[in-house]
N, C-alpha and C positions, 0 to 999 in steps of 0.2 A: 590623761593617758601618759605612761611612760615611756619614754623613749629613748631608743641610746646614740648618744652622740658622736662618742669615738671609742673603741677599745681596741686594747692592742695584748697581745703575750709578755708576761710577765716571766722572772727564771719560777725553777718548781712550778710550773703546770698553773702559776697564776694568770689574773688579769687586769688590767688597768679598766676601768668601765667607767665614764663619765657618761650620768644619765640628765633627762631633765624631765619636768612635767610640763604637758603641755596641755593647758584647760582653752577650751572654745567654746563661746556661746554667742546665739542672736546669727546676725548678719553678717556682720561687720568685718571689715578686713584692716583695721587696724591691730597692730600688732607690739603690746612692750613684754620685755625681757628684764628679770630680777638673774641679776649672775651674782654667785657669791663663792666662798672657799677655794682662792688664787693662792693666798696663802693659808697653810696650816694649824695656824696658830692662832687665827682669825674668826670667832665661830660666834660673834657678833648677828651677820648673817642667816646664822641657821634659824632664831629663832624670828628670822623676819619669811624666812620660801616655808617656816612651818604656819604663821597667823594670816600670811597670803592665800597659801593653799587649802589653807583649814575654809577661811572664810566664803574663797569662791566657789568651793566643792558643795559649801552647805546650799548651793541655788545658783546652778549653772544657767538658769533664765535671766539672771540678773547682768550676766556679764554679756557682751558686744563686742566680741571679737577675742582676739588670744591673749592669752598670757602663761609667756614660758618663763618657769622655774628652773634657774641649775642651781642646787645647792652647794656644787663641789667641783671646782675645776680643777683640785689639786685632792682627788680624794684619799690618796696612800698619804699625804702630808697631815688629812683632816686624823685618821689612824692611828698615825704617831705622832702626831702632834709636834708635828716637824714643818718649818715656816716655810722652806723652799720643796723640791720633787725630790722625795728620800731616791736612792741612795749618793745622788750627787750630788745634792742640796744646790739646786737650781733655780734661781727665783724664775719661777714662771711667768709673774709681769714684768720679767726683762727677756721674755723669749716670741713675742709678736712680733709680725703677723705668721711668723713658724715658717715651714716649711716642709710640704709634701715628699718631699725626697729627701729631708733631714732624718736627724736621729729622733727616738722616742717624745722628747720635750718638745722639738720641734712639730712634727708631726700632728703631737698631740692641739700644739697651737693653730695650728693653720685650721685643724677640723673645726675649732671653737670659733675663729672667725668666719668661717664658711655658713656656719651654722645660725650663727646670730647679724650675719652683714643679713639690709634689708629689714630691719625691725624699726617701726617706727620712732623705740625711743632704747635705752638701754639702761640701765640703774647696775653699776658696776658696785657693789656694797661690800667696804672692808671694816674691820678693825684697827685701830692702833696694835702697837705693840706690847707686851709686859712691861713696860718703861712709860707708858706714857696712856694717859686720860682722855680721850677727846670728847668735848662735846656734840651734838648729831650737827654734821657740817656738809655742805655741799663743796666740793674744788671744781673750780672750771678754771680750763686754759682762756687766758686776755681772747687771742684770738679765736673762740669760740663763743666770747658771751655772749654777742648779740644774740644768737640762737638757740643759748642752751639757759639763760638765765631766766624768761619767763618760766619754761614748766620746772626750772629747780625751783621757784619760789613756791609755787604749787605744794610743795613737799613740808614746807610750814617748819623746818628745823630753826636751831637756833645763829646758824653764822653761815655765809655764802661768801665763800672766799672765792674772790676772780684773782687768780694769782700769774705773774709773768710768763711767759710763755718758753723764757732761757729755763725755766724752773722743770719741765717739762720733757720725762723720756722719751722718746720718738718710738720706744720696745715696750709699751704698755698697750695693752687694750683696751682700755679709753682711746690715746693716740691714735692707735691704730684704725680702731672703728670711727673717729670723728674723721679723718681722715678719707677713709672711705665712702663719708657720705650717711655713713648712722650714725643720728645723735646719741650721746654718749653720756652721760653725769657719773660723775665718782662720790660718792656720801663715805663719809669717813664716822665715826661715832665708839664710844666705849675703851675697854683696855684687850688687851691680848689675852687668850687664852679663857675668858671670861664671856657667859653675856649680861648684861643689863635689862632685864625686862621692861623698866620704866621707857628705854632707849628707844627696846623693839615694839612695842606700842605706838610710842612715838610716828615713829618710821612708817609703820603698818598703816594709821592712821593717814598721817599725808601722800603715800600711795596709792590709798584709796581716793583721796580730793584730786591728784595729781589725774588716774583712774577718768573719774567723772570729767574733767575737763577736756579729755584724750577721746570723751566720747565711747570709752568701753566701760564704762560702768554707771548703770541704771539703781543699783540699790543705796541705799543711806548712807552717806558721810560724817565724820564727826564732825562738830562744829567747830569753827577754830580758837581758839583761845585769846585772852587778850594778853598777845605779846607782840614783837617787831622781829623778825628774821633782818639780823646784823648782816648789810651787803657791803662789800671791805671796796667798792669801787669809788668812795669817794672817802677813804680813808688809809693807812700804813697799818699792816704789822711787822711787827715787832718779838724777838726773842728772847728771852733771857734766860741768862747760862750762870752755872754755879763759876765764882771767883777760888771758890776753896774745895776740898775733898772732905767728905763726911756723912751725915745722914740727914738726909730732908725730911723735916717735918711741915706739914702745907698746915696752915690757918684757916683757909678759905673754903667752901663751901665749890663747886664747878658745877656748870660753869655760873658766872657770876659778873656784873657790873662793878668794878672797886674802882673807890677814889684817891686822888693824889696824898700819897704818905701811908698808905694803906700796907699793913703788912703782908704779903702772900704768903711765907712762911718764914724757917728759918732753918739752917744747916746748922750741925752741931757736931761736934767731936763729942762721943761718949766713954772716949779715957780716960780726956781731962774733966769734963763735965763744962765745957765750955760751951759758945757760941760761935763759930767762926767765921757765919757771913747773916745775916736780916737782909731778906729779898723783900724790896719795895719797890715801889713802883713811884714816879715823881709826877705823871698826870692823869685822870678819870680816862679807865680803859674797863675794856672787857676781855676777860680771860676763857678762853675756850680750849686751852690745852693745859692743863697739868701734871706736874711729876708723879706716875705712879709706885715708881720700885724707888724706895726709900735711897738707899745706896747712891751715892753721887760720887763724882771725881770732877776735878776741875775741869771746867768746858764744860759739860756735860746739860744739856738742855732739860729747864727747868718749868718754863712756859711758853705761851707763847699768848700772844695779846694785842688786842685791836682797837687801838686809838681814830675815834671816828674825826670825819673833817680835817687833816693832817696827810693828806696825797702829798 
């Protein structure tokens, strides 16, 4: 069933309308929520509330309780394909938990929390940006793992980053709703403005096991494959950033296992036709984030990688 969650007047006789799907089946009163389109540019997402809602709709006998879909918290963003709330360009996961008597973003936020505080679990699913690669990843706040890292594991991606908690906006909706008392997982996965099918699959797939565990779903699950979900709690990462300005060319394959001396790729000047920095790596890591927009300048973040055993 559709439902609408916040609207408000737009100029010219528009409207802002953030809806969601809300499917119910069985009994049950457990309750998870897939939120997705915070930002604009991010549309990773859509093809996960389109294989969720395809699936559950085809045999609403199967499901055991709810499952609400927002594909678009930021829908004039999804539009123009604009990262922050056009025309202020606001990032909207720096405007929680909002406010009922603020302006339009505000407002807007506070409904979203209202709406989804009390959901047994919440799946907060972004994109990277145009600049950057990510492999299907789970981020938990340090202090939130005890709680949140059994059912991310559920979810069967490739890297579970439990990252520090200074790392951590206090104005996101993750924050906000762990905060509050609803468990919260942020999945990061893909590039900007792009989706990955092989990704959304993925996802769709450990959703579903994640799903049957939670007790709301009764139909078939993939099986799991034989790999190892990378959990960074008994390991460092690690960054690395171009030395020089020019065009990254990657080597590597993402994400991927490389070992020490290993090339990741190489930056180049294509005036001179030179070389001007070989990005290696000096010990057996795994790489889950790489450069996607060719274009570099010094500083400019190149990967990012998880050397296991090295806390």
């Amino acid at each position: 069933m559709i439902k609408t969650v916040f609207t408000t007047e737009l100029p010219v006789d528009e409207h802002l309308l953030i809806r969601k799907n809300s499917l119910s089946g069985g009994t049950g009163e457990k309750r998870l929520c897939i939120v997705t389109g915070t930002h604009g540019d991010e549309l990773e997402g859509q093809y996960i509330c389109y294989r969720i809602g395809s699936l559950l709709q085809s045999d609403l006998s199967l499901l055991d309780g709810t499952v609400d879909i927002y594909p678009a918290l930021n829908p004039v963003g999804i539009d123009s394909i604009t990262r922050g709330i056009p025309p202020f360009d606001l990032d909207m996961n720096r405007m929680f938990p909002g406010d009922p008597l603020g302006n339009m973003a505000e407002s807007t936020a506070y409904s979203i929390i209202r709406d989804l505080r009390g959901a047994d679990l919440v799946l907060d699913i972004h994109s990277s940006n145009i600049f950057l690669y990510e492999a299907p990843q789970v981020r938990i706040n340090r202090l939130t793992a005890e709680t949140l890292t059994p059912p991310a594991k559920h979810l069967d991606l490739d890297f579970l980053w439990v990252h520090e908690a200074a790392t951590v906006l206090e104005t996101t909706l993750a924050y906000t709703l762990n905060t509050l008392g609803t468990p919260t997982l942020v999945v990061e996965m893909g590039v900007g403005m792009r989706i990955t099918p092989s990704y959304g699959e993925r996802l769709t797939a450990g959703i579903l096991r994640l799903m049957r565990h939670m007790g709301l779903w009764k139909g078939p699950v993939p099986e799991l494959p034989e790999r190892r979900t990378m959990v960074s709690t008994n390991g460092s990462v690690d960054f690395i950033n171009a030395s020089a300005s020019g065009v990254f060319i990657p080597f590597i394959r993402h994400p991927m296992q490389v070992e020490a001396g290993q090339s990741l790729g190489r930056i180049v000047d294509p005036l001179r036709g030179t070389v001007v920095q070989e990005v290696t790596v000096d010990r057996s890591c795994f790489v889950f984030t790489i450069r996607a927009y060719p274009v570099v300048y010094e500083g400019s973040l190149l990967a990012r990688i998880y050397r296991e055993g090295e806390a």
